[in-house]
C-alpha angles and dihedrals in degrees: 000000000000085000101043090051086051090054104039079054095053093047095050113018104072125067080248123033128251126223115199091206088195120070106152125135094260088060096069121074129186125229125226093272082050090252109161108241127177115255130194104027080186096125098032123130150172122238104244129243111293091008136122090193155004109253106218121195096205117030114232117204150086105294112241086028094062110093106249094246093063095049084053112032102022083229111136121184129149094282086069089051089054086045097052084034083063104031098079099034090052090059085044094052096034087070087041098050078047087057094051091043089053095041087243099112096092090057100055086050130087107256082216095050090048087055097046096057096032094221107176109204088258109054088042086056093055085048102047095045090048089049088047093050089043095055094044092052088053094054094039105142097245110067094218092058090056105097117235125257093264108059084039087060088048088047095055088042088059099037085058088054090064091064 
């Protein structure tokens, strides 16, 4: 949720917004109190002035986590940041979602860590399922129909709510 409230503030909280270009696992770090923080603002970049989008030459990415339209086009906007936010994390809760389905989950999963966050079979399969439906809308293959940052940051918030 950390990452997804870093990048809906970069998207909406300059007078330009800002698009990270390089959301991957290994550009997130945890504090001390495990809090996600964005990590390598290397490619970064704001939408200039007039814009809806950097034209890159060359994409730059993890293939299969690049929204379709950059790969094609070289166009890059916020809605390519929500596709590669989700990309990784849809392939991480698609073998989750397996483990639940299989009634393995609980045994993939820290007794100590189940306990700590008191999550009932129930309420982890209405999170899990809300985490997996949000996923597949942000890497929808149409761009409009991915939803911003910031509903994907409300989404999370509720989805959390569930466990």
């Amino acid at each position: 949720m950390e990452i997804a409230n870093a990048l809906a503030y970069l998207h909406v909280g300059f007078p330009r917004p800002i698009v990270f270009k390089n959301i991957k696992l290994s550009s997130i770090l945890f504090d001390e109190d495990h809090v996600a923080k964005l990590f390598d603002f290397s490619l970064a970049e704001s939408i200039p002035d007039g814009e809806t989008h950097i034209k890159d030459a060359i994409p730059i990415g993890i293939m299969g986590f690049v929204a379709t339209e950059y790969v094609t086009t070289g166009d890059y906007n916020e809605k390519c940041d929500v596709f590669s936010f989700a990309g990784d994390r849809h392939w991480l809760l698609n073998r989750v979602k397996k483990h639940i389905e299989c009634n393995t989950f609980d045994e993939i999963v820290d007794p100590v860590i189940r306990e700590e966050l008191c999550i009932q079979s129930s309420e982890k399969d209405k999170q899990v399922q809300a985490f997996v439906e949000l996923a597949v809308k942000c890497v929808s293959e149409s761009a409009e129909d991915r939803p911003t940052m910031i509903d994907v940051a409300k989404q999370l918030r509720q989805a959390y709510r569930f466990g």
